[in-house]
Structure formats: structure tokens, C-alpha cells
PABA-961009 format. One record per residue (C-alpha): x, y, z; residue in three letters. Coordinates in steps of 0.5 Angstrom, whole numbers, plus 500, padded with zeros to 3 digits. Example, Ala and Ser with C-alpha at 12.3 -4.5 7.8 and 13.67 -1.06 7.14 Angstrom:
2
    c1    c2    c3     r
   525   491   516   ALA
   527   498   514   SER
END
This chain:
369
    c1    c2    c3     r
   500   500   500   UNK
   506   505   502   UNK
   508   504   494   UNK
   502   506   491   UNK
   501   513   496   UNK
   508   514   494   UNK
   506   514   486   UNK
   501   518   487   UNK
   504   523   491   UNK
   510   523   486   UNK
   505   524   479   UNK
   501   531   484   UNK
   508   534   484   UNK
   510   533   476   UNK
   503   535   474   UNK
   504   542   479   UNK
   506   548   475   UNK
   512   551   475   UNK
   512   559   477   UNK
   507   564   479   UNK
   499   563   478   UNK
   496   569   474   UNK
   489   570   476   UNK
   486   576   472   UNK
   485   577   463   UNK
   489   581   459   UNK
   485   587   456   UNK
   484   587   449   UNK
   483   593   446   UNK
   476   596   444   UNK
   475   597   436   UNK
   474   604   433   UNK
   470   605   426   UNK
   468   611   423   UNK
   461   610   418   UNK
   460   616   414   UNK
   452   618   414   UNK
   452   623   409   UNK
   452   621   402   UNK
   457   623   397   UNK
   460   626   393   UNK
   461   632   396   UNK
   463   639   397   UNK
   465   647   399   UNK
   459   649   405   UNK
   457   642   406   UNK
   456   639   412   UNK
   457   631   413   UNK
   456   627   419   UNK
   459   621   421   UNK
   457   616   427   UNK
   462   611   431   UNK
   457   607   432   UNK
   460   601   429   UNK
   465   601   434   UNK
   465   596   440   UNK
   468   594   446   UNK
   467   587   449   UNK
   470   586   456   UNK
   468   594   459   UNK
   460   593   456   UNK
   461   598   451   UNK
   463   603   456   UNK
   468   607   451   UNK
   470   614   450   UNK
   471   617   442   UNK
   474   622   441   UNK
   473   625   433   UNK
   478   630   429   UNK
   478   632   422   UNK
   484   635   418   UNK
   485   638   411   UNK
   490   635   406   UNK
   496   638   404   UNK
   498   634   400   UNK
   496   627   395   UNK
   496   622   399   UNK
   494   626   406   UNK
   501   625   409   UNK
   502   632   412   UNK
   495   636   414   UNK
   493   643   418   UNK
   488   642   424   UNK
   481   643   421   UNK
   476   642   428   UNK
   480   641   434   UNK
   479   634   437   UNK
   472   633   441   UNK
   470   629   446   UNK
   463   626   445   UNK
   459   619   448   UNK
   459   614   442   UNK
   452   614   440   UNK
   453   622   439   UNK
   454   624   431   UNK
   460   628   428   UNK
   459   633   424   UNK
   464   636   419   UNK
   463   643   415   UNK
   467   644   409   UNK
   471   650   408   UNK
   469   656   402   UNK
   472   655   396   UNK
   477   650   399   UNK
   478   643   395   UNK
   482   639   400   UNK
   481   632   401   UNK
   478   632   409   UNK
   481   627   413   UNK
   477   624   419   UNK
   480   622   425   UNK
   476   617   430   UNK
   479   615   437   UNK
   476   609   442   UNK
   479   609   449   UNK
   476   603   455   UNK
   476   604   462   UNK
   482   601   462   UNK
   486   606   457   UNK
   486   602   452   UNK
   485   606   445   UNK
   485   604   437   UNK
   484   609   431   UNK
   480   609   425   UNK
   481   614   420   UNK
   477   616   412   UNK
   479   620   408   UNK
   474   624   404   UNK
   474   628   397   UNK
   472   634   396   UNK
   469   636   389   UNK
   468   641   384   UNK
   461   643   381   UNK
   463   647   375   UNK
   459   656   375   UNK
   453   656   373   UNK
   452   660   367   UNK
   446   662   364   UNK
   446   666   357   UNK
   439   668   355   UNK
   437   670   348   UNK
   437   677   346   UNK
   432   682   346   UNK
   430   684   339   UNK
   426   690   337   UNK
   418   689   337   UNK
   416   682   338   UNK
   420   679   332   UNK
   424   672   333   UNK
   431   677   330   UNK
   434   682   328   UNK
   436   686   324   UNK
   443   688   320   UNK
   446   695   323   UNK
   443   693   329   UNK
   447   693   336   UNK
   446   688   339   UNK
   447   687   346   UNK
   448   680   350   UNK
   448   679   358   UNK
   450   673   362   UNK
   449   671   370   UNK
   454   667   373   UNK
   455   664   380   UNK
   460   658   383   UNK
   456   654   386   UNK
   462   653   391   UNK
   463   660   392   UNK
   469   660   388   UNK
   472   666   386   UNK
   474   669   381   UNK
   471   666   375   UNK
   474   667   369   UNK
   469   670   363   UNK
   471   668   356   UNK
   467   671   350   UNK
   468   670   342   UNK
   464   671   336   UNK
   462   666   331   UNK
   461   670   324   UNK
   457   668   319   UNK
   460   668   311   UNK
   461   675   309   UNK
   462   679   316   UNK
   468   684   317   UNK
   474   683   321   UNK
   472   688   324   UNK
   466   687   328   UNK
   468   684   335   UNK
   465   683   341   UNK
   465   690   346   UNK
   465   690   354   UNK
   459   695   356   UNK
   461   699   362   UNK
   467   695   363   UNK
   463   690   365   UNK
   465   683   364   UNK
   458   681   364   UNK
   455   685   358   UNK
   458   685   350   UNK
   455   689   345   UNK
   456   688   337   UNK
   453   690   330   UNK
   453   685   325   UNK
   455   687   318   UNK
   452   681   314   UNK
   445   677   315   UNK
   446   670   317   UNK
   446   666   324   UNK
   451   669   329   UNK
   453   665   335   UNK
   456   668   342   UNK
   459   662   346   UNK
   462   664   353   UNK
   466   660   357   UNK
   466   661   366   UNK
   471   657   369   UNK
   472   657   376   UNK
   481   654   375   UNK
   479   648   379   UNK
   478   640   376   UNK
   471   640   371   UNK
   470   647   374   UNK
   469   650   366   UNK
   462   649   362   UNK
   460   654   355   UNK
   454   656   353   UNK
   451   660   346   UNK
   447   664   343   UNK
   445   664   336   UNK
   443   670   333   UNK
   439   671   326   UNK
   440   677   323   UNK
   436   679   317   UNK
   436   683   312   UNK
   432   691   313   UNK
   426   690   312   UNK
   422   695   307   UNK
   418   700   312   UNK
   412   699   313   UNK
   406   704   314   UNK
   402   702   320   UNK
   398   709   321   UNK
   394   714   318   UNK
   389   720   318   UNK
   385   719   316   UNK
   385   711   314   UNK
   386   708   308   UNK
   381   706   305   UNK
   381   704   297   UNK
   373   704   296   UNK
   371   711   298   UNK
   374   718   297   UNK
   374   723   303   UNK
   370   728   302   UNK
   372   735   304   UNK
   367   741   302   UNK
   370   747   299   UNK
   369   752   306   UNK
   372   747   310   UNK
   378   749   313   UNK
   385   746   310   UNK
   386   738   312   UNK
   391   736   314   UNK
   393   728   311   UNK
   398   725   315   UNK
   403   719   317   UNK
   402   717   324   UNK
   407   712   325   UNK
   412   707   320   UNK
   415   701   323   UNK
   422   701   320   UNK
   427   696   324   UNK
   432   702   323   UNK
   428   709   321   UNK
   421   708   324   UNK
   416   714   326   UNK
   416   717   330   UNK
   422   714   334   UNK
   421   710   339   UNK
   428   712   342   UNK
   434   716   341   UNK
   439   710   340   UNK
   445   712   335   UNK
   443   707   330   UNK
   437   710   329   UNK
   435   715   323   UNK
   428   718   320   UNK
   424   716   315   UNK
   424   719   308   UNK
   417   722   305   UNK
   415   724   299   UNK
   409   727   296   UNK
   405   726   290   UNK
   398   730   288   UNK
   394   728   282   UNK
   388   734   280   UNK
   385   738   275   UNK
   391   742   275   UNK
   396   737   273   UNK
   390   734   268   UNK
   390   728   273   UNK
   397   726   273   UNK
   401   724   279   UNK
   406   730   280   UNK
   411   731   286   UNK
   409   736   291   UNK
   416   741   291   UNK
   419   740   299   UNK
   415   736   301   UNK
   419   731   306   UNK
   415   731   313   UNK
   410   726   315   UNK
   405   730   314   UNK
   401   735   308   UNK
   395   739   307   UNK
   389   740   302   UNK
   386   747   302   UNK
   379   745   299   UNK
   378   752   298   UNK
   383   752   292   UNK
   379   747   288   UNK
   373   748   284   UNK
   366   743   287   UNK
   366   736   284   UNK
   375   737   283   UNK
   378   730   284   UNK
   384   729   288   UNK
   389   722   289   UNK
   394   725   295   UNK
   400   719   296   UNK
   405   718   300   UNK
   411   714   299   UNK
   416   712   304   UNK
   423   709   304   UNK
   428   708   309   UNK
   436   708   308   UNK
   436   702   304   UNK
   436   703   297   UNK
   430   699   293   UNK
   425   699   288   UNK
   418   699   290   UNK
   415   694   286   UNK
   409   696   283   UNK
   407   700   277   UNK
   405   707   278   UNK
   397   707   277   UNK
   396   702   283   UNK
   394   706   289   UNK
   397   703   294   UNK
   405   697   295   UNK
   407   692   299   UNK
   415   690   297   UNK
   412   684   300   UNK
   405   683   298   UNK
   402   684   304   UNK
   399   690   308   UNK
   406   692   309   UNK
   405   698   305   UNK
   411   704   302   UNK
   406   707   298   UNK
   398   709   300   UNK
   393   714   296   UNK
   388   718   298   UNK
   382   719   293   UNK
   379   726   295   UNK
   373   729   293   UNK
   372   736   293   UNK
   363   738   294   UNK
END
């Protein structure tokens, strides 16, 4: 029996271990994630949150401390950056918001630090790209005379933009170029209007399709966008009589008694592109009308004559003059700067270059009772 106490006395002794007895578990770290809230792309003036709440520690019951940070690139790879936002220090269900600066393009480093009860620390990081939206650029067609859809040679046109960066950059760069149709002149260019870098001011030589084309750009990646303008230009038009007194009206004469007082026959208005009347403004480029007059009576045997230094809008009649049953035709005819033959033959009473109601010659049938 004392053999067998003895061997079981001995294996004890070969099975104790051999040192101290640890009774106490190392700490393991706490684990530290960033989830970004806000979704991307990103940039300048924006704000993106961001949340720790990925992050965790087993052994403590999740009883961490996260300390956020966030930091502007200097560089491609964000090795070397400037202090954005100081470190803060909030529980980890609160979420962390970063504002991007004005007009900076930087990539934004984020910096996330969990610490346990123990000390014990880890960190995440993310790095986020700040883009560039290009200026916003509005370029609308220009204001043309009256409600037609163009305009017409020797016109100045004016052409104006808006423009904003979206990012607030600053300065934008304004480019402007002049696309000419066939024909134009060399030297018709695009000019400022009060050293404004918004407004350009042309006068086209030549009928045919124009095109302004201006260029924002903000210097940075994808910050250039162009936009146009196409501009038809025609041809003056022939002027138009638009206006009289008394009215037209080619199937009955006025009748004036002979102890009337003088009547007077008048334009009233002429719509011309260049020369209309009366003007509706006093802009350079504008001029006036030519009238000329034409009486047929018994005293020219009822031939149409020119009515000597007659030039204004306006001619006058004496009944007086004429004998009770005198016949009179009055006409007037109207041209403008352009040099044109008005095509109709001289008995009829009234023309339109354009065969319609835009008339350059009108006749007044006169009776004298």
C-alpha cells in the first residue's frame, strides 16, 4: 500500500506547474469604426455626419470614449495635413459633423479614437474627396426690336449672362468669342458695356445666323462649362405704313367741302427696323423715314406730280383751292436707307414689296363737294 501512495504523491508533484498563478485576463483593445451618414459626392459649404456607432468593446459592456478629429489634405496622399476641427470628445451614440470649408477643394481627413475604461485605445480614419461642380451660367437670347424672332442688320445687339459658382469660387473667368457667318467683317468684335465683364455689345455687317459662345471657369478639375446664343439677322426689312389719318380705305373718297378748313393727311406711324416713326427711342443707330408726296388734280390733268419740298409725314389740302366736283388722288410713299425699287406699276394705288398689308405707297381718293 505505502507503493502505491508513493506513486500517486509523485505524478501530483509532476503535474503542478511550475511559477506564479495568473488569475486576471489581459484587456483586449476596443474596436474603433467610422460609418459616413451622408452620402457623396461631396463639396465646398457642405456638412457630412458621421457616426461611431460600429465601434465596440466586448469586455468593458461597450463603455468607450470616442474622440473625433477632422483635418484638411495637404498633400495627394494625405500624409501631411493642417488641423480642421479640434478633437472632440462625445459619447459614441452622438453623431459628428464636419463642414467643409468655402471654396477649398482639399480632401478631409476624419479621425476617429475609442478609448475603454482600461485605456485602452484604437483608430479609424477616412479620407473624403471634396469636389467641384462647374459655375452656373445662363445665357439667354437676346431682346430683339418689337416681337419678332430676329433681328435686323446694323442693329447693335446686346447679349448679357448670369453667373454663380456653386462652391463660391472665386474669381470666375469669363471667356466671349463671336462666331461670324460668311461675309462678316473683320472687324466686327464682340465689345464690354460698361467695362462690364457680363454684357457684349455687337453690330452685325451681314444677314445670317450669329453665335455668341461664352466660357465660365472656376480654374478648378471639371469647373469649365460653355454655353450659346445663336442670333439670326436679317436683311432690313422694307418700312411699313402702319398708321394714317384719315384711314385708308381704297373704295371711297374723303369728302372735303369746298368751306371746309385745310385738311390735313398724315402718317401716323411707320414701322421700320432702322428709320420708324415717329422713333421710339433715341438710340444712335436709329434714323427717320423718307416721305415724298404725289397730288393728282385737274391742274396736272390728272396725272400724279411730285408736290415740291414735300418731306414730312404730313400734307395739307385746301378745298378751297378747287372747284365743287375737283377730283384729287393724294400719295404718299416711304423708304428707308436702303436703297430699293418699289415694285408696282404707278396706276395702282397702293404697294407692298411684300404682297401683303405692309404697304410703302398709299393713295387717298379726294372728292371736293
Amino acid at each position: 500500500m505505502a507503493a502505491v501512495h508513493r506513486s500517486i504523491h509523485l505524478a501530483a508533484i509532476l503535474l503542478a506547474p511550475a511559477g506564479c498563478f495568473y488569475t486576471s485576463s489581459i484587456n483586449e483593445r476596443p474596436r474603433a469604426e467610422i460609418e459616413k451618414v451622408t452620402l457623396g459626392p461631396h463639396y465646398p459649404d457642405e456638412e457630412i455626419v458621421f457616426t461611431a456607432l460600429k465601434s465596440s468593446d466586448t469586455e468593458d459592456g461597450g463603455n468607450i470614449e470616442c474622440t473625433w478629429s477632422a483635418h484638411t489634405c495637404l498633400d495627394d496622399r494625405c500624409m501631411d495635413v493642417e488641423m480642421l476641427q479640434e478633437p472632440e470628445i462625445i459619447t459614441c451614440t452622438t453623431e459628428y459633423d464636419v463642414v467643409i470649408p468655402t471654396r477649398d477643394h482639399r480632401p478631409i481627413k476624419v479621425a476617429l479614437r475609442v478609448q475603454d475604461l482600461d485605456g485602452a485605445e484604437f483608430f479609424d480614419s477616412e479620407t473624403i474627396d471634396v469636389g467641384n461642380r462647374p459655375p452656373d451660367l445662363v445665357l439667354p437670347q437676346p431682346d430683339y426690336p418689337g416681337d419678332a424672332d430676329h433681328s435686323a442688320v446694323s442693329i447693335p445687339i446686346e447679349v448679357s449672362i448670369q453667373v454663380s459658382d456653386p462652391d463660391g469660387d472665386d474669381p470666375v473667368a469669363i471667356s466671349w468669342q463671336l462666331i461670324k457667318p460668311r461675309g462678316a467683317g473683320a472687324d466686327v468684335e464682340l465689345s464690354p458695356v460698361d467695362d462690364s465683364d457680363l454684357i457684349r455689345t455687337f453690330t452685325p455687317d451681314t444677314a445670317g445666323v450669329w453665335t455668341v459662345e461664352v466660357t465660365a471657369d472656376d480654374s478648378f478639375e471639371d469647373g469649365r462649362v460653355t454655353q450659346f446664343a445663336t442670333i439670326p439677322i436679317m436683311e432690313d426689312a422694307p418700312p411699313c405704313i402702319a398708321q394714317t389719318t384719315p384711314s385708308i380705305d381704297p373704295d371711297q373718297r374723303v369728302i372735303l367741302q369746298r368751306d371746309d378748313p385745310p385738311r390735313v393727311f398724315t402718317v401716323l406711324r411707320v414701322k421700320d427696323e432702322l428709320d420708324p416713326y415717329p422713333r421710339a427711342s433715341d438710340a444712335d443707330y436709329l434714323g427717320d423715314p423718307e416721305f415724298s408726296w404725289q397730288l393728282a388734280s385737274p391742274d396736272t390733268g390728272g396725272d400724279l406730280v411730285p408736290v415740291a419740298g414735300a418731306a414730312s409725314p404730313d400734307l395739307t389740302i385746301d378745298p378751297a383751292a378747287y372747284a365743287p366736283g375737283d377730283l384729287i388722288d393724294l400719295r404718299v410713299e416711304v423708304a428707308d436707307r436702303v436703297e430699293r425699287t418699289i415694285p408696282c406699276d404707278q396706276a395702282d394705288p397702293t404697294c407692298s414689296s411684300s404682297g401683303d398689308t405692309c404697304y410703302q405707297r398709299v393713295t387717298w381718293g379726294v372728292e371736293i363737294r
